[in-house]
NUSE-225152 format. One record per residue (C-alpha): residue in three letters; x, y, z. Coordinates in steps of 0.2 Angstrom, whole numbers, padded with zeros to 4 digits, always signed. Layout:
N
alaXYZ
...
This chain:
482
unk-0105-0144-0021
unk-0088-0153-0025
unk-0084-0136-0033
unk-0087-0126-0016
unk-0077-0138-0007
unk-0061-0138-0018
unk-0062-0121-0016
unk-0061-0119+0002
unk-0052-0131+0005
unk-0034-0121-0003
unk-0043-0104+0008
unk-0044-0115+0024
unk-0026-0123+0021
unk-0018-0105+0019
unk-0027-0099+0033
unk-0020-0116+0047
unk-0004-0111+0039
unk-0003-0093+0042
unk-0011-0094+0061
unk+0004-0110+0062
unk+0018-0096+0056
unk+0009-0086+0068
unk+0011-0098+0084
unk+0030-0099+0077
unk+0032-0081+0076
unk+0026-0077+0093
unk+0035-0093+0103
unk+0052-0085+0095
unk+0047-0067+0101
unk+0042-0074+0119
unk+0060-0082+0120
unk+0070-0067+0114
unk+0058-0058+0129
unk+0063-0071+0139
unk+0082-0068+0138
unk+0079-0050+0142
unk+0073-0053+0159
unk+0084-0045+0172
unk+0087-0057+0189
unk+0071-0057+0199
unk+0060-0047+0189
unk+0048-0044+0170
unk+0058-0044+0154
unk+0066-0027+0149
unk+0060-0029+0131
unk+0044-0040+0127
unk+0041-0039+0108
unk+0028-0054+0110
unk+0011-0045+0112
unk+0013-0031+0098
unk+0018-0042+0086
unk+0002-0053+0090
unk-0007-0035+0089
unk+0000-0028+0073
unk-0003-0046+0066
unk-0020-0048+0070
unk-0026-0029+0062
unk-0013-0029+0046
unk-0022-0046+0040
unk-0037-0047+0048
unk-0042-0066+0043
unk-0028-0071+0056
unk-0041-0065+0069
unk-0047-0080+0072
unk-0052-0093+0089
unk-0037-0102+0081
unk-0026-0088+0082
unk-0030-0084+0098
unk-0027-0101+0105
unk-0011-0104+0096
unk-0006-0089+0102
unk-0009-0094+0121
unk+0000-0109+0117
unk+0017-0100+0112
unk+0015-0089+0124
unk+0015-0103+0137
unk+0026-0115+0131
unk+0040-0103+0127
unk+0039-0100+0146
unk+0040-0117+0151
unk+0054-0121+0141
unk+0064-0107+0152
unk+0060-0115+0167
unk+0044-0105+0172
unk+0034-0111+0183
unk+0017-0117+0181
unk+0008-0102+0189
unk+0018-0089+0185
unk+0016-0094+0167
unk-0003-0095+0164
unk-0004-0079+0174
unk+0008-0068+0162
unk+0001-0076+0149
unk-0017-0070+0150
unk-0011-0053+0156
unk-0004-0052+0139
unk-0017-0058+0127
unk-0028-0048+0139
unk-0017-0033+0131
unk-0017-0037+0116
unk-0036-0039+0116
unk-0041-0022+0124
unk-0029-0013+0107
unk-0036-0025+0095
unk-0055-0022+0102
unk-0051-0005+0099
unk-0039-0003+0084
unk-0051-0014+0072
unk-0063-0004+0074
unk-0055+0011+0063
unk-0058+0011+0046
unk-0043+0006+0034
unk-0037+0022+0029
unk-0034+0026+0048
unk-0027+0008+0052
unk-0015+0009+0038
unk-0006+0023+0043
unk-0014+0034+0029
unk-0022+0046+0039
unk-0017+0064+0048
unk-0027+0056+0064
unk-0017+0039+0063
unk-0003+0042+0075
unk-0016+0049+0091
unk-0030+0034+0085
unk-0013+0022+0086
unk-0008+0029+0103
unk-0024+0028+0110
unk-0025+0009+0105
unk-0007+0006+0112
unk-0013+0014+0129
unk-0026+0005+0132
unk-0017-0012+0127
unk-0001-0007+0138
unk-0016-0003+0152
unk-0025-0020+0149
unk-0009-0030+0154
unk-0002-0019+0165
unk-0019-0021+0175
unk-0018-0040+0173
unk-0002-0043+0177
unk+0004-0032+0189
unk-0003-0043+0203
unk+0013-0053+0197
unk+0026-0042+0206
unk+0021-0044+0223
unk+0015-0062+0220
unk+0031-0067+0212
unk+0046-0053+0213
unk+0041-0045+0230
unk+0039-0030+0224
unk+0023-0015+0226
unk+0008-0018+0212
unk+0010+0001+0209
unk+0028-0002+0203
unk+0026-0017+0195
unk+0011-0008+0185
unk+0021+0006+0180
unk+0035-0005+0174
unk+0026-0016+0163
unk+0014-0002+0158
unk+0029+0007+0150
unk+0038-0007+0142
unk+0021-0014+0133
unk+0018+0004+0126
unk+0036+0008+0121
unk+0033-0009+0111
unk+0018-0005+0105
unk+0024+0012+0098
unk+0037+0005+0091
unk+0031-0012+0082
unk+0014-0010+0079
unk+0017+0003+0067
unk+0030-0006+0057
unk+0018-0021+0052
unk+0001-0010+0048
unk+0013-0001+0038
unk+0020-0013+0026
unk+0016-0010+0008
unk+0003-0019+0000
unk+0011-0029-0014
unk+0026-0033-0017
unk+0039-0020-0011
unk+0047-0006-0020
unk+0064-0011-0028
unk+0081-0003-0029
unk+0084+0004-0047
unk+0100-0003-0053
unk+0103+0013-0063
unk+0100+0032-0056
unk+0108+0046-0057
unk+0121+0051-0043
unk+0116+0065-0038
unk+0098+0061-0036
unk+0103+0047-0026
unk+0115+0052-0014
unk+0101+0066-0011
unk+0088+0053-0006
unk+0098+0045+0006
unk+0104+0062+0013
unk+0092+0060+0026
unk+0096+0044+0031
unk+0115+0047+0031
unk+0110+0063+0043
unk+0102+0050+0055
unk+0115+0040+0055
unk+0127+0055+0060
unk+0117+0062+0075
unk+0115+0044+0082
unk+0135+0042+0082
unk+0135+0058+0089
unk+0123+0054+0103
unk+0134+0037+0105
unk+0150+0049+0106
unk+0143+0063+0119
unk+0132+0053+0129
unk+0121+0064+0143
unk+0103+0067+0146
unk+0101+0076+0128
unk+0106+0060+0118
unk+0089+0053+0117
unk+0083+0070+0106
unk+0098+0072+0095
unk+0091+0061+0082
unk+0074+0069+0082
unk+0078+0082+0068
unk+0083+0067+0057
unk+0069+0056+0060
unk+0057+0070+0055
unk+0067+0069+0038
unk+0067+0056+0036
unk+0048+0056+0040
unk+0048+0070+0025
unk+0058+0061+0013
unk+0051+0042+0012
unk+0038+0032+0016
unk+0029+0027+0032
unk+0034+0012+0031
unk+0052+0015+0031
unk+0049+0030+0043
unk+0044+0018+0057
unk+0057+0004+0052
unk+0069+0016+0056
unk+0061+0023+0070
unk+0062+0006+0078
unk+0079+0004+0073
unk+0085+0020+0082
unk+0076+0016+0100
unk+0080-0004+0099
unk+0100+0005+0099
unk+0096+0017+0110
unk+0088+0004+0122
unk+0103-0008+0120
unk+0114+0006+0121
unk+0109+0014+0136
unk+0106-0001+0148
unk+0121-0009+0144
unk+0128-0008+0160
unk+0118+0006+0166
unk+0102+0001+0170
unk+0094-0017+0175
unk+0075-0010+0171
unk+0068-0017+0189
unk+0059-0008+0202
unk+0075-0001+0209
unk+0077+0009+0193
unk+0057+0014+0192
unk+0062+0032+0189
unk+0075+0031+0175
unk+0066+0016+0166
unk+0052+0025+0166
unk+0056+0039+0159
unk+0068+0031+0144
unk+0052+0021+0141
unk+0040+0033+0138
unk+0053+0043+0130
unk+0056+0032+0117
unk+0037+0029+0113
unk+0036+0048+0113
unk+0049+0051+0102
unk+0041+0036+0089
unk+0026+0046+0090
unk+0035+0064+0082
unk+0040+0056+0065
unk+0027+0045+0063
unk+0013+0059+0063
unk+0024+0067+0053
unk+0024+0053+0041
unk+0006+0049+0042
unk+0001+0068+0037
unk+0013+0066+0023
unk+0004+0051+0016
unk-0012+0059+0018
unk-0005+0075+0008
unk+0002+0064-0006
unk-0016+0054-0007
unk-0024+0068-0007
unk-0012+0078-0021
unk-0013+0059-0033
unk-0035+0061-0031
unk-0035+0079-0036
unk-0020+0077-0052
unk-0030+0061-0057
unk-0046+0069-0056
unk-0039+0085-0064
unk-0030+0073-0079
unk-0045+0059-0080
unk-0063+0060-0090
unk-0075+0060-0075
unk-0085+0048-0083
unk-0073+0037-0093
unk-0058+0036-0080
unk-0045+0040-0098
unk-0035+0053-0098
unk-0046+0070-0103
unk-0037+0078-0121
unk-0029+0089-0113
unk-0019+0077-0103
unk-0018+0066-0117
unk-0010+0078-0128
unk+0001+0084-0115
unk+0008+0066-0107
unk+0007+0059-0128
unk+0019+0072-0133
unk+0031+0071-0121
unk+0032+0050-0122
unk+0031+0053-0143
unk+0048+0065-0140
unk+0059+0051-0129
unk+0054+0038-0141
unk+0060+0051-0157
unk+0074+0054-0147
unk+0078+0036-0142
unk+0077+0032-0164
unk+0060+0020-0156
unk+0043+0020-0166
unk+0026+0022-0162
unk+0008+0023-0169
unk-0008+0033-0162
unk-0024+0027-0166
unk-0040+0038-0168
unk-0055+0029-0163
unk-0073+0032-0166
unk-0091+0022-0160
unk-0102+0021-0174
unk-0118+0028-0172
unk-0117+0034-0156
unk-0130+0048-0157
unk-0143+0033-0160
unk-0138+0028-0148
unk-0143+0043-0138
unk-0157+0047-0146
unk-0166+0029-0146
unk-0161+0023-0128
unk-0157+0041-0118
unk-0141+0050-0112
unk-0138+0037-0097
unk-0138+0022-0110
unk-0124+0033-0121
unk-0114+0037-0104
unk-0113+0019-0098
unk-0109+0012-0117
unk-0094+0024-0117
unk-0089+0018-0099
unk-0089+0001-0105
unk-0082+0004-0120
unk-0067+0012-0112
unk-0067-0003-0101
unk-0066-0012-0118
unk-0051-0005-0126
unk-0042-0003-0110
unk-0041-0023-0109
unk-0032-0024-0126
unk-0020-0011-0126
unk-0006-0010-0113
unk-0003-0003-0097
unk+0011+0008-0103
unk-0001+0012-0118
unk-0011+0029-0116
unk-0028+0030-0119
unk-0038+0048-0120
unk-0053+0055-0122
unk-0052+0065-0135
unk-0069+0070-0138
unk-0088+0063-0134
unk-0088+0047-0144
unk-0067+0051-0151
unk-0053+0040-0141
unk-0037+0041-0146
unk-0022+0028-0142
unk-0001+0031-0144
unk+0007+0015-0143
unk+0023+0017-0139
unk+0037+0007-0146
unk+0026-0001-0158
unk+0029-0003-0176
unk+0016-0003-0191
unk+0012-0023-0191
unk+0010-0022-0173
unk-0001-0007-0174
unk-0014-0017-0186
unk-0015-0029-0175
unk-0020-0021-0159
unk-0034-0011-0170
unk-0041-0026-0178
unk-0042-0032-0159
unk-0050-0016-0153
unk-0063-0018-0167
unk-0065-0038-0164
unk-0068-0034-0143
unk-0079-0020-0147
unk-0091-0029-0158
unk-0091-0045-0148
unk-0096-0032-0131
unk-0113-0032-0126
unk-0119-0019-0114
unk-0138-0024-0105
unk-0150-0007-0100
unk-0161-0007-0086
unk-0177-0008-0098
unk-0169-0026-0104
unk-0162-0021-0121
unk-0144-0025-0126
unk-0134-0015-0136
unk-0123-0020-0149
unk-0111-0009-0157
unk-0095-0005-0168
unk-0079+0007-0169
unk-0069+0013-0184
unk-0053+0016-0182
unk-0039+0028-0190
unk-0022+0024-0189
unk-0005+0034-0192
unk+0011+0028-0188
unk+0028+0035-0183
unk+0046+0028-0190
unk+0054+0039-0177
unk+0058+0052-0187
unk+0051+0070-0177
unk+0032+0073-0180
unk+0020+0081-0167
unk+0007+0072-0158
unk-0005+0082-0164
unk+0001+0079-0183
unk+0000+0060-0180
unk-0017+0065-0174
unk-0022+0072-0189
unk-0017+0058-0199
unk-0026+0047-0191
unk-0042+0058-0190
unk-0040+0058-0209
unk-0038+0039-0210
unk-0055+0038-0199
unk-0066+0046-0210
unk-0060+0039-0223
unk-0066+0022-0215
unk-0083+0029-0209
unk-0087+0034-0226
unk-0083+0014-0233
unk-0096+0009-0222
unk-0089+0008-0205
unk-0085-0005-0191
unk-0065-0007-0197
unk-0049+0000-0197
unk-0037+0008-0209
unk-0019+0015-0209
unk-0016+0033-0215
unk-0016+0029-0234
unk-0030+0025-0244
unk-0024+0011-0252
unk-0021-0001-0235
unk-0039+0000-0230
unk-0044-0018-0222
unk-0061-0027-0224
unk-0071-0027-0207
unk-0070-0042-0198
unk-0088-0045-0197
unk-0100-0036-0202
unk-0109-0020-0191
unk-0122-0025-0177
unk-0133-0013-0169
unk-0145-0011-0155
């Protein structure tokens, strides 16, 4: 019991901790909404509600009562500390948690692949949430115009339904978006060329918005499509709607700067920049969602074209083909390497005693097996029905012994349990070759090893040798068998 409270009680601290950074985040977005508003009237830009919204779906253990509440407490006291008034301030306030709710009712209800952006449906399933969040507050909150700013409920809806959806269109995406993970880093060494064409796209964004800066006019808000949907081609969603939000946060700035006050008295031409903005979000980030679909789809079909169907290692083909390139940088970089050729012993009484299912799932587990010893830049293939091969790369001939005696110790202390209750117990032999640098094929290597495999099968199996004769090693233990 003490166990399952210690436990809980790190879970249970995180969580307070997140919905506090939460409360935090919000009450600094409510202020910077605050400052926005123009005399007598709504805030031009209200970040506040789709940040709560994106939030609350990219980690979903934030959607808690606690949340909620902490979140109805920035919202409030942020306002207060502005010199709102009482009414005015619990009234805004539930119109936007009554926003966010209707999109999150909605949004959480998609699967993950369609949440996260990963998905040719994405961008329509993400507009529909952001309409009907923009619709929930505007509804709630537009009795607030003639209430407080003397102004008609239909204009006051209008306005605030097109600011919440131009922030919608333009945050939401940026936080369901955000790798998993830790996220990609710069390299600090690439080739020139290669990079300045990856940042061509960005440098052409940069140079349409300048020029839209320079020329001004109706058309300015379009001259950075092209660039966007570039960009959308070139990178990741993630950076596609970072820069999305980017661009319209300029172009907001940009345009109202002495322009346009975003009140009822400019209802036509904050309208329409509004809902311009969201729309021209919505171009690239379709764009960039089909992308990441297409390149989800491409990784399944190479990894199911490369990978054993069965095993999840690569398939000999792709062994030899990803072995023998790796084996020529590492000739050409002077480094050395060793391949290992690795057999289960017995394997076909294994088959014949407990059926072909027993045999597949003691080759799955036995893959499973190796995999934990060796690497992660190590490749392990499939080379045959009960035949594995490994290149270690970089790895001298001391090196190489000692990942095979630790192949053959894991594999012998690995017990697999069948349906019927039996466990089996088995053994590997393993060849080993090694490579001083010098060029050799993979498929000579190979050889070498195959040669120093059956060399162990026939001394009686369950241990590993190198390539000559004279360097074969005892077995660790001796065999065990189902």
């Amino acid at each position: 019991m003490s166990r399952i409270a210690s436990a809980s009680s790190p879970r249970k601290t995180l969580l307070l901790a997140s919905s506090l950074g939460l409360g935090l985040c919000l009450f600094l977005a409510c202020l910077i909404g605050i400052l926005s508003r123009p005399e007598g009237f709504l805030a031009a830009l209200w970040p506040a509600n789709a940040l709560l919204l994106g939030l609350l779906l990219r980690w979903p253990a934030l959607a808690r009562a606690s949340s909620w509440l902490l979140a109805a407490v920035a919202m409030v006291l942020a306002d207060l500390v502005m010199g709102s008034s009482l009414l005015s301030t619990l009234w805004l306030s539930a119109a936007n948690l009554c926003g966010v709710a209707c999109g999150w009712w909605f949004l959480r209800r998609l699967d993950a692949p369609l949440l996260q952006l990963r998905r040719q449906l994405s961008a329509p399933y993400l507009l529909t949430g952001c309409i009907l969040a923009a619709a929930g507050a505007a509804l709630a909150g537009a009795g607030t115009g003639p209430y407080l700013f003397g102004v008609g409920w239909t204009e006051s809806a209008l306005m605030w339904f097109s600011n919440e959806l131009m922030n919608h269109m333009l945050i939401v995406p940026v936080l369901l978006s955000i790798p998993r993970g830790a996220l990609p880093r710069w390299r600090p060494r690439f080739a020139p060329r290669a990079a300045l064409l990856r940042l061509l796209p960005l440098l052409c964004l940069i140079a349409t918005e300048t020029t839209a800066i320079a020329l001004g006019g109706p058309g300015a808000l379009a001259f950075s499509v092209p660039s966007l949907l570039w960009c959308a081609l070139a990178y990741g969603v993630f950076t596609t709607t970072l820069l999305g939000l980017l661009v319209c946060s300029w172009k907001i700035f940009s345009i109202s700067l002495g322009v346009m006050d975003f009140t009822p008295n400019d209802l036509e031409q904050a309208l329409s920049l509004r809902l311009g903005l969201a729309l021209l979000s919505l171009g690239p980030l379709a764009v960039a969602c089909t992308q990441a679909a297409r390149s989800e789809l491409l990784d399944r079909l190479n990894r199911a074209a490369s990978h054993d169907s069965l095993t999840d290692v690569l398939m000999r083909g792709a062994f030899m083909a990803h072995g023998q390139r790796l084996l020529e940088r590492l000739q050409h970089e002077n480094r050395p390497s060793a391949v290992l050729m690795l057999d289960l012993d017995h394997f076909k009484r294994v088959n014949d005693l407990h059926g072909h299912a027993a045999g597949d799932a003691l080759l799955r587990a036995f893959a499973k097996t190796v995999g934990r010893v060796l690497r992660p830049l190590d490749l392990l293939g499939r080379v045959g029905g009960e035949e594995f091969a490994v290149l270690l790369p970089g790895v001298r001939a001391a090196a190489a012994e000692q990942v095979a005696a630790r192949i053959c110790a894991a594999v012998r202390a690995q017990r697999l349990a069948l349906p019927q209750g039996t466990v089996l117990e088995v053994t590997v032999s393993i060849g080993l070759a090694c490579s001083d640098g010098k060029q050799q094929t993979l498929d000579a290597l190979l050889q070498r090893a195959d040669a120093a495999l059956y060399q162990v099968k026939a001394a009686g199996r369950d241990a590993w040798q190198r390539c000559r004769a004279s360097e074969l090693r005892p077995a660790l233990a001796p065999a065990m068998h189902a």
